[in-house]
N, C-alpha and C positions, 0 to 999 in steps of 0.2 A: 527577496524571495517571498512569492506568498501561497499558503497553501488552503485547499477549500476543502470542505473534506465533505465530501458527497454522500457518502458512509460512515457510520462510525459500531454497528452492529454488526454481530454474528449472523451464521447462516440460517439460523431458525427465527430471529427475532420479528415479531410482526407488525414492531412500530418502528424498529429501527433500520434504516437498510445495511445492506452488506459493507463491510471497512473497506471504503476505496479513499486517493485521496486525487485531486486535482492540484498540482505545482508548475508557478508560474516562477523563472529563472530571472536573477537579476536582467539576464543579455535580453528577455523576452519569451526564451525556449518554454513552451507548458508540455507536460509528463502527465500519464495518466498510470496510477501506481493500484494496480490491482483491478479487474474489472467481471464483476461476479454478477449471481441473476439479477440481481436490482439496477446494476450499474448504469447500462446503456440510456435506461429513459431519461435519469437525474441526469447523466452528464447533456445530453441533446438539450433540457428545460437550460442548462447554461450557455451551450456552445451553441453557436449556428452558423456560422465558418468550419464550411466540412473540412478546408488545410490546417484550420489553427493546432489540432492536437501533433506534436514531433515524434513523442516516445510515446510507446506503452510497457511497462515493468510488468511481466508476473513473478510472485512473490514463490507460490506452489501451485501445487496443481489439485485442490481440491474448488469442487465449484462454485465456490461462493467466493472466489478470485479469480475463477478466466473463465466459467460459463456463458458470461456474456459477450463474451469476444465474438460469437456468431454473430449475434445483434448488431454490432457495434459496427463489423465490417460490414455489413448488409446497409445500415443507415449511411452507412459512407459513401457507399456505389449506389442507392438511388439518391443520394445530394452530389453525384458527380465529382466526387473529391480527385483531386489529380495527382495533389502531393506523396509521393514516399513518405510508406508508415516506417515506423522501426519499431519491435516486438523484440524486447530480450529480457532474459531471465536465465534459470541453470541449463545444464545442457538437456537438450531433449525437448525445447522449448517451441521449434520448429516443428517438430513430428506433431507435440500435442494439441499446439493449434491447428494444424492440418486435420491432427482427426478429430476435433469438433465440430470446428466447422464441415467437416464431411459429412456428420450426424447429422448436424442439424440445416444443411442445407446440401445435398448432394450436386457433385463436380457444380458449385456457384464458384469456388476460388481465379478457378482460368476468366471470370464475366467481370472481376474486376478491374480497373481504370487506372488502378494507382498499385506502385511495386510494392512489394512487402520485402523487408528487410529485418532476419532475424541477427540476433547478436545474443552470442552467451557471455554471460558474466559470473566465471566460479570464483571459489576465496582465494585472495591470494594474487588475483589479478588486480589490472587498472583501467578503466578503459574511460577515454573521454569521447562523450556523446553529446553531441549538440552542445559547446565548450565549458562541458560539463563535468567533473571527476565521476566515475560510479565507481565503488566498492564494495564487497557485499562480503560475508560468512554465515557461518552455518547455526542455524538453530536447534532444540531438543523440539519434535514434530513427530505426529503422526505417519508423516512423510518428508523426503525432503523437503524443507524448508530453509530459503536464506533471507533475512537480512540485507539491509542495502543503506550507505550512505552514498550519499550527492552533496559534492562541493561546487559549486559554482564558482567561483572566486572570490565571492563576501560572507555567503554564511556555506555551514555544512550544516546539513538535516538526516539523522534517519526516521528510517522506516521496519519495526521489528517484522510486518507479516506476521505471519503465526508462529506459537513456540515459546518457552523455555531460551532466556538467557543463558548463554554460556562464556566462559571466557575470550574467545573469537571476538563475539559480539558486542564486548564491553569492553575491548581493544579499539575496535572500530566507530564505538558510538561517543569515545573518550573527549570531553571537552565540544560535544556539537550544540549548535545554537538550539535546536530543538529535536526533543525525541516524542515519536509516535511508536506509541509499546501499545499491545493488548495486553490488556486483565480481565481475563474467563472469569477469577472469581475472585472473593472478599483476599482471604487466605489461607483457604482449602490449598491444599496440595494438588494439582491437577497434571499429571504425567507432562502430558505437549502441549500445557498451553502455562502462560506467564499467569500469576496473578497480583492485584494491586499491591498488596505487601512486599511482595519481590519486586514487583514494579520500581516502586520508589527505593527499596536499596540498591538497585541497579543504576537508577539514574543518579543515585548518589553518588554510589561506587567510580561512575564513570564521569561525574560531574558536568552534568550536561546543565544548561542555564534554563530551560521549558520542557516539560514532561506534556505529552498529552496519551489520556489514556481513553483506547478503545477496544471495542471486541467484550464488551461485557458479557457476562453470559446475560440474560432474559429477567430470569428471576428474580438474579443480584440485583440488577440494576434496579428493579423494582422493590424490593424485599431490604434493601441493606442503605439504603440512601444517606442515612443518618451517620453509619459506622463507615460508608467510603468516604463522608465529609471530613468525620472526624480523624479519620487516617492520614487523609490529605492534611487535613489544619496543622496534624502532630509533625508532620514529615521536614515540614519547614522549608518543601522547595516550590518552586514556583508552578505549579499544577494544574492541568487544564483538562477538563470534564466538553469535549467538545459536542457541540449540537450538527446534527446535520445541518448543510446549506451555511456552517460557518465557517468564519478564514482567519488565518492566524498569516499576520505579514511581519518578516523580520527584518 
């Protein structure tokens, strides 16, 4: 499995883009895991095989994870894409693409080429997609927010999206080969969103082998550099500060 991470910023940050990530499955299946305003052009400067993407996960519905889904299907249907997309997330996932893409390109859904296929995935469920496990539960968010593991059959990965660990979440992210958590901040306390100090007791907690953390807030990232190192150094687990346009293969 390898994962590119296209994003590793928050919705305000102006050097970092939005936390999307790009995953490529042992079988060959690639996942596109979040898709916010910045999304669509980084992923196209990779892709240029308009069939190669299978899935797209939204994680929630705030838009700096599926604002760019107008984009994204637009650039598909003028590259003539053919392949069935599959678009799943919690439920409701269908209506809310529908009505973006309504905003922002009115009645364009019926000009498209290629089927859309939505699939909800709530907690509790299993569902295999592209021979793939997905598992998801629920985060502490703004809004609803879920969490998602993917087993393929050699490693299991998650993906926190936005939010506050809970017990759900650290059930299911129990012993994966690698976690992608956000940390808004140092270790403020921050309502709905994770930060790096709880970051790593969770990934502790939950004993996962690779931590990567994104979603910094702006400032921290900028302001704190020195105390997120030494957080990490103290942590003693194996921790990953990922750069846009980089990949982590397991």
């Amino acid at each position: 499995m390898e994962i590119l991470f296209l994003g590793v910023g928050e919705a305000c940050d102006p050097q970092k883009p939005n936390t999307s990530l790009y995953v490529r499955t042992a079988q060959g299946h690639r996942f596109l895991l979040d898709c916010g305003f910045t999304t669509p052009h980084i992923f196209f400067s990779f892709v240029e095989d308009p069939d190669e993407l299978d899935v797209v996960w939204i994680s929630h519905f705030h838009g700096d994870h599926f604002f760019g889904m107008p984009l994204l299907l637009l650039r598909f249907w003028e590259m003539e894409r053919k392949k069935p997309l599959i678009i799943t997330g919690q439920k409701g996932v269908r209506e809310k693409i529908t009505a973006v893409m309504d905003l922002a390109y009115p009645d364009f859904l019926p000009r498209l080429q290629f089927r859309l296929h939505f699939i909800e995935i709530e907690p509790g469920q299993e569902n295999m997609i592209c021979e793939s496990s997905w598992q998801t539960a629920e985060n502490v968010h703004s809004t609803r927010a879920l969490s998602l593991l993917i087993n393929d059959g050699e490693h299991r990965f998650f993906y926190s999206g936005d939010g506050r660990p809970t017990p759900e979440t650290q059930i299911l992210a129990d012993g994966c080969d690698l976690m992608v958590h956000e940390a808004f901040r140092l270790d403020k306390e921050v309502r709905n969103h994770g930060n790096i100090l709880s970051s790593l007791d969770f990934a502790r907690k939950a004993r996962v082998k690779k931590l990567a953390l994104v979603h910094l807030e702006r400032n921290c990232r900028k302001n704190n550099k020195k105390a997120i190192l030494d957080a990490i150094q103290k942590s003693g687990l194996h921790v990953i500060l990922p750069k846009t346009s980089e990949t982590i293969s397991l």
